[in-house]
C-alpha positions as CSV (number, residue, x, y, z in Angstrom):
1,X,63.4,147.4,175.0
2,X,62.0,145.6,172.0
3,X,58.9,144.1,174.7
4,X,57.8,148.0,175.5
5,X,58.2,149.1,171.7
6,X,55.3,145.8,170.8
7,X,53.4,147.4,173.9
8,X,53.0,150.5,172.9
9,X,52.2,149.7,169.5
10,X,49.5,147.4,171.1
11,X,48.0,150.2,173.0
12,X,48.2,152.7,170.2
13,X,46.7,150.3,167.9
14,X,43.7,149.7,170.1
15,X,43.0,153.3,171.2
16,X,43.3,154.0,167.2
17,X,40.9,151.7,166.5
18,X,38.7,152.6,169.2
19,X,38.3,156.1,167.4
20,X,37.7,155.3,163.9
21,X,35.4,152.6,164.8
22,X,33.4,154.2,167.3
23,X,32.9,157.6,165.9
24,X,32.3,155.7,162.2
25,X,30.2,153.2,163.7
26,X,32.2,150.3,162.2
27,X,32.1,147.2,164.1
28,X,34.5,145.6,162.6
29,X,37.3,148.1,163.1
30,X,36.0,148.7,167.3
31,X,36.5,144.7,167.2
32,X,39.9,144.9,165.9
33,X,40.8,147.9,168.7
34,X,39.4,144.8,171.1
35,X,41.9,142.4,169.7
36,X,44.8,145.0,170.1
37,X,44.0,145.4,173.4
38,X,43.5,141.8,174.7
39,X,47.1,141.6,172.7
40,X,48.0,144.5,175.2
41,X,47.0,143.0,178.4
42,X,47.8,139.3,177.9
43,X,51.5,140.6,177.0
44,X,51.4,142.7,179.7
45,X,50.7,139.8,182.8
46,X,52.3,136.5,180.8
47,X,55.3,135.8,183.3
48,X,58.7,135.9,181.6
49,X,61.0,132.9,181.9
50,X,64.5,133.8,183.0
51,X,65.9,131.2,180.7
């Protein structure tokens, strides 16, 4: 449950960062919605160990 909860907030946190930054024109804050959503997708395909 806890793996879907940090999803979400990943993919929240980019779109949301997305929206200031682009409609702002704030590179810095677009670039963070970038790391958010690398964050996303590299959580999303890493394989999980059944350890």
């Amino acid at each position: 449950m806890r793996f879907w909860i940090l999803l979400l907030c990943c993919l929240i946190g980019s779109i949301g960062c997305y929206l200031i930054g682009f409609s702002r024109g704030i590179f810095v804050i677009a670039a963070f919605g970038i790391v958010f959503e690398l964050a996303f997708w590299l959580e999303l395909i890493k394989p999980k160990s059944k350890s």
